[in-house]
NUMIFI-160777 format. One record per atom (N, C-alpha, C, O, CB): residue number from 1; chain; atom name; x, y, z. Coordinates in pm, whole numbers. Last residue first. Glycine has a CB too. Layout:
N
seq|mol|atom|c1|c2|c3
NUM|A|CA|X|Y|Z $
...
***
This chain:
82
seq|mol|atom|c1|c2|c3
82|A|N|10943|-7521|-4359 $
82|A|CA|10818|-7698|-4370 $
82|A|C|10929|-7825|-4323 $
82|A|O|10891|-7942|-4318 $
82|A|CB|10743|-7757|-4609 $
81|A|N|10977|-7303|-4128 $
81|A|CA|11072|-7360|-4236 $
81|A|C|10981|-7481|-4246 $
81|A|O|10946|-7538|-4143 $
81|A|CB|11247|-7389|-4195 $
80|A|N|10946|-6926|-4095 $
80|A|CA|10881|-7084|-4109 $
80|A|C|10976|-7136|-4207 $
80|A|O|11033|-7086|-4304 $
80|A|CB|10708|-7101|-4172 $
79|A|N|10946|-6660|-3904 $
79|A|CA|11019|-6735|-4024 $
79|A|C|10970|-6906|-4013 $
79|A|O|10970|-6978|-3913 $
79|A|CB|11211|-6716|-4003 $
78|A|N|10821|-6347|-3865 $
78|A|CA|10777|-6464|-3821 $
78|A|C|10853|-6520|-3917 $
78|A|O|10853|-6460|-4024 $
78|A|CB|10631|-6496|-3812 $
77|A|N|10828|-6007|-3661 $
77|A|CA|10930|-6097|-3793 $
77|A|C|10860|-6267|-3731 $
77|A|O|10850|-6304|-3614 $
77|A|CB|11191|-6073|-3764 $
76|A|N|10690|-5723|-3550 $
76|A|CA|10689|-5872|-3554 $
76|A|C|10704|-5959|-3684 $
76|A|O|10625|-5977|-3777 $
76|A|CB|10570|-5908|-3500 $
75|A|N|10769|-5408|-3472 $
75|A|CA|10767|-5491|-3597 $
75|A|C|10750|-5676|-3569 $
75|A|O|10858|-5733|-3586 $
75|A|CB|10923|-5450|-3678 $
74|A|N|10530|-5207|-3321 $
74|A|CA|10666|-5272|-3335 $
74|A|C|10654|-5360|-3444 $
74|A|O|10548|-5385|-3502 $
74|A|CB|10716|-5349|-3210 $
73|A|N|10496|-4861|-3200 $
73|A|CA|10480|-4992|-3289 $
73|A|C|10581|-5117|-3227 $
73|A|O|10665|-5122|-3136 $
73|A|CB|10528|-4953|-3462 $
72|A|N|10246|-4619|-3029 $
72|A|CA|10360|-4709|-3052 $
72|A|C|10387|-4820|-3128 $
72|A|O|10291|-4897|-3131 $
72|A|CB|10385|-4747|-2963 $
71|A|N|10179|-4268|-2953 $
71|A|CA|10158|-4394|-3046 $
71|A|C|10296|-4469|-3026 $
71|A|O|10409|-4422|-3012 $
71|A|CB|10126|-4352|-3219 $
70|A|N|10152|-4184|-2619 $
70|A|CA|10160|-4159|-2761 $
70|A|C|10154|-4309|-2839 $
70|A|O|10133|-4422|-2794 $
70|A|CB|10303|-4071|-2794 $
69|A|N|10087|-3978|-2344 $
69|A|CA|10032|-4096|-2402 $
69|A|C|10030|-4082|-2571 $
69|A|O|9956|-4013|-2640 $
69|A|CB|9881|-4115|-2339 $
68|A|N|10189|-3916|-2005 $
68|A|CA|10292|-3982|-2141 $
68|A|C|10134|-4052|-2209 $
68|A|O|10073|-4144|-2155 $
68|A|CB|10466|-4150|-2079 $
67|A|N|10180|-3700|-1789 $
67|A|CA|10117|-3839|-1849 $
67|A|C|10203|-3850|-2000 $
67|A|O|10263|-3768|-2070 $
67|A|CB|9918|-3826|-1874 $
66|A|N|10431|-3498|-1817 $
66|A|CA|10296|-3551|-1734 $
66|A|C|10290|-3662|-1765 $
66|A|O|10391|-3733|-1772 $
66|A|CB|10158|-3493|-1755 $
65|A|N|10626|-3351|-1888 $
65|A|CA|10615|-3388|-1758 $
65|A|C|10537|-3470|-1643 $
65|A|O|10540|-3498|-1523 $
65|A|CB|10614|-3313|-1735 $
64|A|N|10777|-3432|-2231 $
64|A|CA|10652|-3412|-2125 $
64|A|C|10711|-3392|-2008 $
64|A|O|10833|-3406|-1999 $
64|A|CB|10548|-3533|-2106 $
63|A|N|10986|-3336|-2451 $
63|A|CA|10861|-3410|-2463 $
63|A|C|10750|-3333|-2352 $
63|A|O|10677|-3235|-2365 $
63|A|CB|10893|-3583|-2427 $
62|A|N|11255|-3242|-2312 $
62|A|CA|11206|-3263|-2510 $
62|A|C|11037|-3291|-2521 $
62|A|O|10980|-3252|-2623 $
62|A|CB|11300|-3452|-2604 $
61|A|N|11279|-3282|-2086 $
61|A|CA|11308|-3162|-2111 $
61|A|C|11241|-3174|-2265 $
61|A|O|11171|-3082|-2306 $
61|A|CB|11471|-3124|-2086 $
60|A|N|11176|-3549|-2052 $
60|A|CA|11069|-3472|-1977 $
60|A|C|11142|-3326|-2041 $
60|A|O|11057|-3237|-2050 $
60|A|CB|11060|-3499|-1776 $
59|A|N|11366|-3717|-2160 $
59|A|CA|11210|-3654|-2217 $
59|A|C|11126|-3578|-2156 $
59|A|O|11016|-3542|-2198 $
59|A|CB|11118|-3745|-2243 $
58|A|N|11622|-3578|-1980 $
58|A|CA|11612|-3602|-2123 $
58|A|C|11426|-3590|-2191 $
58|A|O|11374|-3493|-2248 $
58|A|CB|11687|-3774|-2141 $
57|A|N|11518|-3762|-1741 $
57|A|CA|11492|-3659|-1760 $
57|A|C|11499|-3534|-1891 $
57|A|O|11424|-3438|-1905 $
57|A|CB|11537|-3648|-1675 $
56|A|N|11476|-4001|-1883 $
56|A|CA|11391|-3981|-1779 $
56|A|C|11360|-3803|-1815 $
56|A|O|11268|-3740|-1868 $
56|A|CB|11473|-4030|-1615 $
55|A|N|11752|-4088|-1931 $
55|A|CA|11650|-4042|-2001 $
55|A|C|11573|-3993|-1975 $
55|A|O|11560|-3896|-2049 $
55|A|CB|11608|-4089|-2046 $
54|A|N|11891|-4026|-1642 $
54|A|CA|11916|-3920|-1763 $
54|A|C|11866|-3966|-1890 $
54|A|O|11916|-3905|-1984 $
54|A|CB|12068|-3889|-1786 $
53|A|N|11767|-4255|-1505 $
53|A|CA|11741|-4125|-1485 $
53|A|C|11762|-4005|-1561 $
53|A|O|11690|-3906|-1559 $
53|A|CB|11787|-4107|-1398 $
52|A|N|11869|-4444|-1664 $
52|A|CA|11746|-4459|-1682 $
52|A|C|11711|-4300|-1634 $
52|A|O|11641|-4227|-1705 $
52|A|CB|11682|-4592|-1602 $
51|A|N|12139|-4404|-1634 $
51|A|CA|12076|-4473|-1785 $
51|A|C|11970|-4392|-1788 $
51|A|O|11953|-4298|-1865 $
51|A|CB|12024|-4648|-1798 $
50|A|N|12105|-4506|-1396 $
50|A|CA|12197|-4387|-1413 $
50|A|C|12159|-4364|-1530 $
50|A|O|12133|-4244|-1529 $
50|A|CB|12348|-4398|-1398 $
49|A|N|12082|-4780|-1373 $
49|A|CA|11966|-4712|-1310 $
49|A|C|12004|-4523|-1387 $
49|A|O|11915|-4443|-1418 $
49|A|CB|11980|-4737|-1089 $
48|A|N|12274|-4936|-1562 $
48|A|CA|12121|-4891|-1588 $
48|A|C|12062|-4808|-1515 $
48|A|O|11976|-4743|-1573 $
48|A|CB|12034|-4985|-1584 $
47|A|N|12522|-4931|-1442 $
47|A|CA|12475|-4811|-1509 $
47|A|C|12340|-4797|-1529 $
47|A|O|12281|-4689|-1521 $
47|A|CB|12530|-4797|-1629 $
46|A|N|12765|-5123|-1424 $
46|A|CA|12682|-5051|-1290 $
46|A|C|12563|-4918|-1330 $
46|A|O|12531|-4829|-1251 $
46|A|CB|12819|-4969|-1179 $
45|A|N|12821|-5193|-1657 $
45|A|CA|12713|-5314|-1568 $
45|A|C|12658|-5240|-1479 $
45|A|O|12542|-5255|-1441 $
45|A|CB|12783|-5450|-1481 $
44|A|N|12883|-5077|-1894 $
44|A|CA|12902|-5046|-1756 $
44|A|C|12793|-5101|-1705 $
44|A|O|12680|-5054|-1713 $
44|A|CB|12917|-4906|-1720 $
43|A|N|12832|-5167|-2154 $
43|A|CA|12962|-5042|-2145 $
43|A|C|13017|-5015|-1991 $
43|A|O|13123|-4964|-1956 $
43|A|CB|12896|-4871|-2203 $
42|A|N|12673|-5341|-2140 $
42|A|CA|12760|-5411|-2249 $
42|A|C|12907|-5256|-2177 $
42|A|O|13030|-5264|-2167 $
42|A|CB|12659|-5406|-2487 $
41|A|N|12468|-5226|-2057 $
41|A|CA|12487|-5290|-1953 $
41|A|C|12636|-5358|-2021 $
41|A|O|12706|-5425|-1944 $
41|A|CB|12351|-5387|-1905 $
40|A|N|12342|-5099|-2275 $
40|A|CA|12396|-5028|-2152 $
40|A|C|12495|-5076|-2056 $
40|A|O|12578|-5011|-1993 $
40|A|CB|12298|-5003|-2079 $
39|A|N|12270|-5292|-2423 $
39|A|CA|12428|-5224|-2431 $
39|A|C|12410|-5111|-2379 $
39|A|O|12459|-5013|-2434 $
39|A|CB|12503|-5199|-2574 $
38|A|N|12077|-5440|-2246 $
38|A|CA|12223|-5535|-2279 $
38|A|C|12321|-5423|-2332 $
38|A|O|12440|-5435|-2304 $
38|A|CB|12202|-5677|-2418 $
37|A|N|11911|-5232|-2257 $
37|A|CA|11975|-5241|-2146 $
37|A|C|12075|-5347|-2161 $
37|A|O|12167|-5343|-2080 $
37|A|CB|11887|-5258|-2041 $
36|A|N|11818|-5288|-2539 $
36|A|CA|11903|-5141|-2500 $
36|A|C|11928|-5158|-2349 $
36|A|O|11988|-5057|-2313 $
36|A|CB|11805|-4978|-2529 $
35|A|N|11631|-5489|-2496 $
35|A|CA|11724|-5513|-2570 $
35|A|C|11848|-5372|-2535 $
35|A|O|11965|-5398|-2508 $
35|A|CB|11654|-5531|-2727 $
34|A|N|11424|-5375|-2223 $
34|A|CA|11430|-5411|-2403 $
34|A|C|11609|-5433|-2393 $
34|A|O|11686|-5398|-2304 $
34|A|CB|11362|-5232|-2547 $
33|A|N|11386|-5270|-1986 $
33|A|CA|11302|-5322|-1999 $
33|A|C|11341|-5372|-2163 $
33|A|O|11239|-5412|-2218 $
33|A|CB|11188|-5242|-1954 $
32|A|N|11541|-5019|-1932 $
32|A|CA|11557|-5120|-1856 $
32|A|C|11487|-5283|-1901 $
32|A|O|11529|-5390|-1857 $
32|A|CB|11507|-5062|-1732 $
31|A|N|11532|-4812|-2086 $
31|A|CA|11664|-4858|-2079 $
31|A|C|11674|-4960|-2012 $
31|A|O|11784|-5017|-2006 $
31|A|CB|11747|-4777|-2036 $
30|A|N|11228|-4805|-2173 $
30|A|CA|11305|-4813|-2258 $
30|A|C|11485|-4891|-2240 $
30|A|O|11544|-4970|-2313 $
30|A|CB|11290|-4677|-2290 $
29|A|N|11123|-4832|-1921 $
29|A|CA|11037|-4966|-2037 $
29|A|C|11207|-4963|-2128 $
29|A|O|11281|-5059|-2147 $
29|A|CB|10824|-4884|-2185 $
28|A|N|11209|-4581|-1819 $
28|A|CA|11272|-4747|-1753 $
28|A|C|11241|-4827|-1837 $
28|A|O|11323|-4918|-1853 $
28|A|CB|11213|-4817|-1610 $
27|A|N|11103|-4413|-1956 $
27|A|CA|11257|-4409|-1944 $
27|A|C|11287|-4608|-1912 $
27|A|O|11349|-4703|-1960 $
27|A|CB|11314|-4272|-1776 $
26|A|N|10842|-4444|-1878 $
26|A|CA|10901|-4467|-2042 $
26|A|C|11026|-4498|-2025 $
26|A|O|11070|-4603|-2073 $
26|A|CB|10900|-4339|-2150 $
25|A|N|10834|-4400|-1644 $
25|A|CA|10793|-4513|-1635 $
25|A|C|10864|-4552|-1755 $
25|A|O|10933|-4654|-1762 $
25|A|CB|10651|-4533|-1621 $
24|A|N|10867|-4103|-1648 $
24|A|CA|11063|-4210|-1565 $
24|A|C|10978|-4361|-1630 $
24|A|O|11059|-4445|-1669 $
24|A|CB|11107|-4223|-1259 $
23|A|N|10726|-3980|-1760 $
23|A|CA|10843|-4016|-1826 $
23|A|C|10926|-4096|-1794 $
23|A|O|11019|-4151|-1853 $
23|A|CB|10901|-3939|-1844 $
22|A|N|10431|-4131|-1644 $
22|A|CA|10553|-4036|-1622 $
22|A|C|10644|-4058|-1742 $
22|A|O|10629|-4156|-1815 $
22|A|CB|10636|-4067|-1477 $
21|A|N|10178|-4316|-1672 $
21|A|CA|10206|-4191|-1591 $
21|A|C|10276|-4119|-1605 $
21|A|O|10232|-4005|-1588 $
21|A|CB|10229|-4194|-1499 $
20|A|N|10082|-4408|-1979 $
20|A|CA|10155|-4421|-1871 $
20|A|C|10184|-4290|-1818 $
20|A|O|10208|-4186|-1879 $
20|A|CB|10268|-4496|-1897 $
19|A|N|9982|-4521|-2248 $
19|A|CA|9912|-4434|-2163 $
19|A|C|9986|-4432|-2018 $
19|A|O|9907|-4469|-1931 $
19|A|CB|9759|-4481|-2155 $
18|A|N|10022|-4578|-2606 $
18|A|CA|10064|-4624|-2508 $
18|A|C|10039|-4523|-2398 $
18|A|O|10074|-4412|-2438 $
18|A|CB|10188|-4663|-2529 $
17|A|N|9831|-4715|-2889 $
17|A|CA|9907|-4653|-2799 $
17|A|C|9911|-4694|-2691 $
17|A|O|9852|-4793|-2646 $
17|A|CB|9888|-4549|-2787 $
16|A|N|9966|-4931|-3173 $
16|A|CA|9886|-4950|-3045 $
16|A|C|9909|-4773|-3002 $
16|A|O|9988|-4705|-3067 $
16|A|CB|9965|-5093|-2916 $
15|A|N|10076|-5089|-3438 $
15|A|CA|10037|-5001|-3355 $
15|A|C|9947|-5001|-3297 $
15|A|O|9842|-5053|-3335 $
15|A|CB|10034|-4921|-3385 $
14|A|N|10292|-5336|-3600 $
14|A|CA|10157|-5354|-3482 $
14|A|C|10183|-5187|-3437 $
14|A|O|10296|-5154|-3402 $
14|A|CB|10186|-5509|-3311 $
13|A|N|10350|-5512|-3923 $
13|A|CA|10395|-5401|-3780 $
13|A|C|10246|-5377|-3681 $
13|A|O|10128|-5403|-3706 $
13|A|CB|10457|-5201|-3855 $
12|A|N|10467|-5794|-3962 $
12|A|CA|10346|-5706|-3920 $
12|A|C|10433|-5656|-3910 $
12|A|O|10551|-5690|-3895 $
12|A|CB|10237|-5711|-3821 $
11|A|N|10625|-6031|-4235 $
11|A|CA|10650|-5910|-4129 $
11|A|C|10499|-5835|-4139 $
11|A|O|10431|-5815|-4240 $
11|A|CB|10800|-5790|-4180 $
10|A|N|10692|-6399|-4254 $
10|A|CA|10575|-6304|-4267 $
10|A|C|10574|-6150|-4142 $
10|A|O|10541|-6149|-4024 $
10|A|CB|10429|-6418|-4238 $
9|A|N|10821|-6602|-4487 $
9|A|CA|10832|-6514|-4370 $
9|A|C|10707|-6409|-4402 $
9|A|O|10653|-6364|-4503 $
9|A|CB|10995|-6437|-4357 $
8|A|N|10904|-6953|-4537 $
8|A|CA|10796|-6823|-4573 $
8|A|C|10827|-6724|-4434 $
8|A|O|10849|-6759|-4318 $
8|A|CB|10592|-6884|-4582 $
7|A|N|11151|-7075|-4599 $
7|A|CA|11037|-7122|-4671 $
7|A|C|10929|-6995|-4664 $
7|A|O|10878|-6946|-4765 $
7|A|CB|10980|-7267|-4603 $
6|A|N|11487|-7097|-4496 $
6|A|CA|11343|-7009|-4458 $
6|A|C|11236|-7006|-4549 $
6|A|O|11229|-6891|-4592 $
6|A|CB|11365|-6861|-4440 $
5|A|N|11724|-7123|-4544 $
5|A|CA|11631|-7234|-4530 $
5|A|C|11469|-7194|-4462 $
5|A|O|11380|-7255|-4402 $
5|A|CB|11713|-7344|-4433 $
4|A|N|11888|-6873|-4599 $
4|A|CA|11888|-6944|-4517 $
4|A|C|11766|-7091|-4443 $
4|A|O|11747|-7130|-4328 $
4|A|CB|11913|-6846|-4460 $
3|A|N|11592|-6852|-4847 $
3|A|CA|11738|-6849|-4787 $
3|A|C|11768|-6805|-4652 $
3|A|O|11700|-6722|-4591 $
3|A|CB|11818|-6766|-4863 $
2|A|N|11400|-6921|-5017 $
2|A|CA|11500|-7014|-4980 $
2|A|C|11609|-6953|-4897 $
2|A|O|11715|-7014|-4884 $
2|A|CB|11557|-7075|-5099 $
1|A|N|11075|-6901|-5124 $
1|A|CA|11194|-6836|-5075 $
1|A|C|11280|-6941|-5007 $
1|A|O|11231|-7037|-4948 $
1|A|CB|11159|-6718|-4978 $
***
């Protein structure tokens, strides 16, 4: 493979679960803790915490109130060039 000068790529996906106390803990991994707090933070710098409470509570109305424990992935992209 050749392109962009990328010789071999190699995609996992990784599942695990995940066992955490609350929804606010998820809420925060999610709006505070990844890539989605740069465009939170991209619309209103003053916002993550505000973010984080109306997911928070958002899964606790759709999902849980309790313990949070579900499946999770992610994709790990590896690119090698010789």
């Amino acid at each position: 493979m050749s392109i962009a000068a990328i010789d071999k790529l190699l995609l996992t996906r990784l599942t695990l679960r995940s066992r955490v106390e609350s929804a606010d803990i998820v809420a925060m991994a999610c709006c505070e803790g990844m890539p989605l707090r740069n465009e939170i933070e991209a619309r209103d710098a003053s916002k993550p915490e505000l973010a984080t409470r109306a997911c928070a509570a958002a899964l606790i109305t759709q999902f849980v109130s309790g313990t949070v424990d579900e499946k999770i992935q992610a994709h790990v992209i590896c690119a090698e060039r010789d």
